[in-house]
SEGUMAR-383222 format. One line per 2 residues: number of its first residue (from 0); their letters; for each residue x, y, z of C-alpha. Coordinates in steps of 0.2 Angstrom, whole numbers. Layout:
N
NUM> A> X/Y/Z | ...
This chain:
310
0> XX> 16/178/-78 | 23/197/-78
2> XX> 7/201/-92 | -11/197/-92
4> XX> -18/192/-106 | -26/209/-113
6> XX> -7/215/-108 | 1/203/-116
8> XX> 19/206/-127 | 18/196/-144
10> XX> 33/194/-157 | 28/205/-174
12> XX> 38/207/-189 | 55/206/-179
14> XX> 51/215/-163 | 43/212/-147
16> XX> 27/222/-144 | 10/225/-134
18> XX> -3/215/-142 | -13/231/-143
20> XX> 1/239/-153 | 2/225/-165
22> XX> -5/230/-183 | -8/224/-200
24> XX> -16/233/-213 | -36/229/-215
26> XX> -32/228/-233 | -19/214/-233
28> XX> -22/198/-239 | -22/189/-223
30> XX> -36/200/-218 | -48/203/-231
32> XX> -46/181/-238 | -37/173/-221
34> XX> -21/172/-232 | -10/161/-218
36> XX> -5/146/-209 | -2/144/-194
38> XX> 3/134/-179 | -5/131/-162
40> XX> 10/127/-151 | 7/118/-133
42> XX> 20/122/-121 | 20/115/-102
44> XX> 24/122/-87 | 36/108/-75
46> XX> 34/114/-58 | 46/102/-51
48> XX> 64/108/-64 | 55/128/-66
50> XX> 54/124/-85 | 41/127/-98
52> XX> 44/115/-112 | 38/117/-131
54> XX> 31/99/-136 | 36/92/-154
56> XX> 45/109/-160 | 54/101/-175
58> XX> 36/94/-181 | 27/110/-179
60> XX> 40/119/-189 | 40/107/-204
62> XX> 22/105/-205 | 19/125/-204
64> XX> 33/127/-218 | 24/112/-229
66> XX> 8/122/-227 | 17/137/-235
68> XX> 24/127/-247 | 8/121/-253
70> XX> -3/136/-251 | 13/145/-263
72> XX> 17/156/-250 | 37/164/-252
74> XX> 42/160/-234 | 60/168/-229
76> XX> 58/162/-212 | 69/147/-207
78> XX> 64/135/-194 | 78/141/-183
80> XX> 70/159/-184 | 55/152/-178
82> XX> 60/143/-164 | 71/160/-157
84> XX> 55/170/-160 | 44/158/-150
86> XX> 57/158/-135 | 60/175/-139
88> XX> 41/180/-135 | 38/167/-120
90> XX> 51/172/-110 | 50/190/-111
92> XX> 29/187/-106 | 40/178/-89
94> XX> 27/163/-92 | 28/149/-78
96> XX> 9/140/-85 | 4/129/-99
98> XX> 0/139/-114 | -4/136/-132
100> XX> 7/148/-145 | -1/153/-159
102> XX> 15/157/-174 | 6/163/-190
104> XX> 14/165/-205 | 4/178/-216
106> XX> 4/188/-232 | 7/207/-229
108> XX> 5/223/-240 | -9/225/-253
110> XX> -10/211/-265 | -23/200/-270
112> XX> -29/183/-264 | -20/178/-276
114> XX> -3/184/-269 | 15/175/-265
116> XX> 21/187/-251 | 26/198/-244
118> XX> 26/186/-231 | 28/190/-210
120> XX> 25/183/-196 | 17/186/-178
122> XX> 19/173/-162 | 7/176/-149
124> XX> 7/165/-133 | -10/162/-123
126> XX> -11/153/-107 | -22/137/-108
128> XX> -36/143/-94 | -38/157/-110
130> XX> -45/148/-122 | -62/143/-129
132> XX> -74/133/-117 | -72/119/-129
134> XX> -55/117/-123 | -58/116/-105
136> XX> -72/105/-102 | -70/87/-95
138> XX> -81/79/-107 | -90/84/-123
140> XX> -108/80/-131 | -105/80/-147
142> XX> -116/79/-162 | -114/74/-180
144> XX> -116/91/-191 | -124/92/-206
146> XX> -108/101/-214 | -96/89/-222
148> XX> -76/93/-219 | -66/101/-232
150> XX> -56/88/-245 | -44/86/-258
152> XX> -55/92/-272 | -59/106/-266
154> XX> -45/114/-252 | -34/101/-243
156> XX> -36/99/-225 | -18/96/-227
158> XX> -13/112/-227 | -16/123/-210
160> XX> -23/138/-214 | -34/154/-207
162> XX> -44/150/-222 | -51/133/-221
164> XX> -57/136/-202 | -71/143/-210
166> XX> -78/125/-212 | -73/123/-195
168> XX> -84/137/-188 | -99/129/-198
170> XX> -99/115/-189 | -97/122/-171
172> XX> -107/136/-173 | -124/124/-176
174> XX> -118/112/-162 | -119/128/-152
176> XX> -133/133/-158 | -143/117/-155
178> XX> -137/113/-137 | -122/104/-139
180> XX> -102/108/-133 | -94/102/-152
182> XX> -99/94/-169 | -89/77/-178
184> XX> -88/82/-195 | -91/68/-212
186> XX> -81/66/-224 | -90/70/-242
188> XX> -92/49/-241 | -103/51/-227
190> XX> -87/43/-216 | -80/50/-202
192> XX> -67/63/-202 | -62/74/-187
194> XX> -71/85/-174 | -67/107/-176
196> XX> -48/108/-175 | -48/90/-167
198> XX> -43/73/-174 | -56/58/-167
200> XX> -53/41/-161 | -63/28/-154
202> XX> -62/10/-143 | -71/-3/-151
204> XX> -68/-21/-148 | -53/-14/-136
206> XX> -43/-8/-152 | -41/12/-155
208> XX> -49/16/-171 | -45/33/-181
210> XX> -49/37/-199 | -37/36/-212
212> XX> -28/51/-217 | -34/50/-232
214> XX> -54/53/-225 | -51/72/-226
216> XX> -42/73/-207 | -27/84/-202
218> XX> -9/78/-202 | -10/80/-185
220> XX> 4/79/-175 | -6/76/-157
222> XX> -13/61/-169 | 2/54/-170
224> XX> 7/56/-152 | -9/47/-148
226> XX> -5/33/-160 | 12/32/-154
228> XX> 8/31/-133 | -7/18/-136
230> XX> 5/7/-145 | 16/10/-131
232> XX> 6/6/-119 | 0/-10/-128
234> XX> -15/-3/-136 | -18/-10/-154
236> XX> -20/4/-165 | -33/4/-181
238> XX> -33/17/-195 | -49/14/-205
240> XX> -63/21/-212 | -78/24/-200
242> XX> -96/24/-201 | -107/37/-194
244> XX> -116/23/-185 | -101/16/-177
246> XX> -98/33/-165 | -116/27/-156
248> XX> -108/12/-155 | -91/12/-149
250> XX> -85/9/-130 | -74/26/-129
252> XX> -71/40/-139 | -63/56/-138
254> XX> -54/72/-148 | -37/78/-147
256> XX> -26/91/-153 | -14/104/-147
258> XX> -27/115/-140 | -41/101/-135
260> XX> -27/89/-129 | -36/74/-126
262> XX> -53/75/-121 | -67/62/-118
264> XX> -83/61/-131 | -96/56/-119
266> XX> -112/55/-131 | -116/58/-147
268> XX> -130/63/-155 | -137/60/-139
270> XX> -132/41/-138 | -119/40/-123
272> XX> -103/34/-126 | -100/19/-115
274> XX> -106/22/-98 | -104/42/-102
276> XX> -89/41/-92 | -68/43/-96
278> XX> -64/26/-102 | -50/17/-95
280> XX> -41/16/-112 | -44/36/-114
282> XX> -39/38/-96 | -22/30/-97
284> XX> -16/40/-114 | -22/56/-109
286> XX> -11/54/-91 | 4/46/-102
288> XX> 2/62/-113 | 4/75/-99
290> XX> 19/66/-91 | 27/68/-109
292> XX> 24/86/-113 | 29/91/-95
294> XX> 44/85/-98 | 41/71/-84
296> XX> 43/56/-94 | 61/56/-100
298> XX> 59/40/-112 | 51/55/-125
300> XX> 64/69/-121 | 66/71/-138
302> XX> 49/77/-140 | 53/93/-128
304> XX> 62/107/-132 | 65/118/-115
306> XX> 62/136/-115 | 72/142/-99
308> XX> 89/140/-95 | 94/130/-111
């Protein structure tokens, strides 16, 4: 790494700058209504062959250009221009570690929060050890939050957006608040939905269980990695509707997404989780998932796009 984090260069509006050098207006939409979507990017470092590699690249790029789409945003960025100004900004930051990119697209200048444009963009890489504790523990107790999770009558969790973190926030910031590392969030059914940022599953009677996409969830790309590994490895795979009383229930659970990976649920509500231990089901995705983002497992080499040397 040639920059600390505080030191850091991230891409801006076309040009590579110091992150304290990187402005927007106070009064521009993204900054006075969290006018934006946004994608967190997980790039891993593969000591063996010196290559970082950008996991699912493609996907990223077309969810974070739906999000726009939705939200009515006039994107003139294509996904080509994306992709150069990630590699662009990695490599001139010389990172050799896992990080997580954070590309933004956001509405510039002094319109409303009802504006279209005009849209930029900013791409700031952050090494994993960086990020919040949340995404370094081994294990997390969790506990229900009395929020419930955003839906499709009021703002779709489809969409990724600065925004609709706010609900997010809610809920971890009174799991904080009351002693726990993270919060599950209901659906406004009263059925589970998805942890801050994080999609859930759960091992009962030895299947995987997730909530439907339709249960206000994410389209989550690390969701579908997950889904795709466990049938892999001969996991059965359920997508259902859950009840809050099945999570004190289960035999395993855990969260995942870009930034959280996959970590292990160990209790909640203060009801352990199996033994309160990794289960064995959410010990063998999780190391199948890290051979495949390092670029180690060449059966998914279509899921890596290397940043060095290509």
């Amino acid at each position: 790494m040639k920059y600390d984090i505080a030191n850091r260069l991230i891409w801006l509006k076309g040009e590579l700058l110091h992150v304290n050098d990187a402005k927007i207006n106070v009064l521009a939409p993204t900054s006075q209504f969290g006018l934006n979507v946004f994608e967190g990017i997980p790039c891993y470092w593969n000591e063996d062959e010196k290559q970082l590699y950008a996991f699912r690249l493609g996907d990223h790029y077309a969810r974070l250009l739906k999000s726009a789409r939705l939200l009515q945003l006039d994107c003139r960025f294509t996904a080509d221009e994306m992709k150069k100004a990630l590699k662009d900004v990695v490599r001139a930051n010389e990172y050799r570690e896992n990080l997580s990119v954070r590309q933004t697209l956001f509405v510039d200048g002094f319109g409303s929060w009802g504006a279209e444009g005009p849209v930029e963009m900013f791409v700031a890489p952050i090494p994993k050890g960086g990020m919040s504790k949340e995404y370094n523990k081994k294990g997390l107790n969790c506990c229900v939050t009395s929020w419930r999770r955003i839906g499709e009558t009021s703002f779709s969790p489809r969409i990724k957006c600065g925004a609709n973190y706010i609900n997010s926030r809610l809920g971890q910031r009174e799991a904080l608040r009351n002693g726990y590392d993270t919060c599950i969030f209901l659906n406004e059914f009263g059925k589970v939905a998805e942890g801050p940022g994080s999609c859930f599953f759960m091992v009962r009677g030895g299947k995987l269980v997730t909530p439907q996409l339709t249960d206000s969830v994410l389209e989550s790309i690390t969701r579908d990695t997950v889904m795709t590994i466990a049938r892999d490895i001969g996991i059965e795979v359920v997508e259902r509707s859950i009840d809050r009383t099945e999570l004190y229930s289960c035999e395993e659970a855990f969260l995942c997404g870009s930034a959280m990976e996959i970590t292990p649920v160990v209790s909640v509500d203060k009801y352990a989780v199996g033994s309160g231990e990794v289960g064995k089901d959410t010990d063998a995705i999780h190391k199948k998932y890290l051979e495949i983002v390092s670029g180690k497992n060449k059966a998914y080499s279509n899921w890596v796009t290397k940043i060095y040397n290509d």
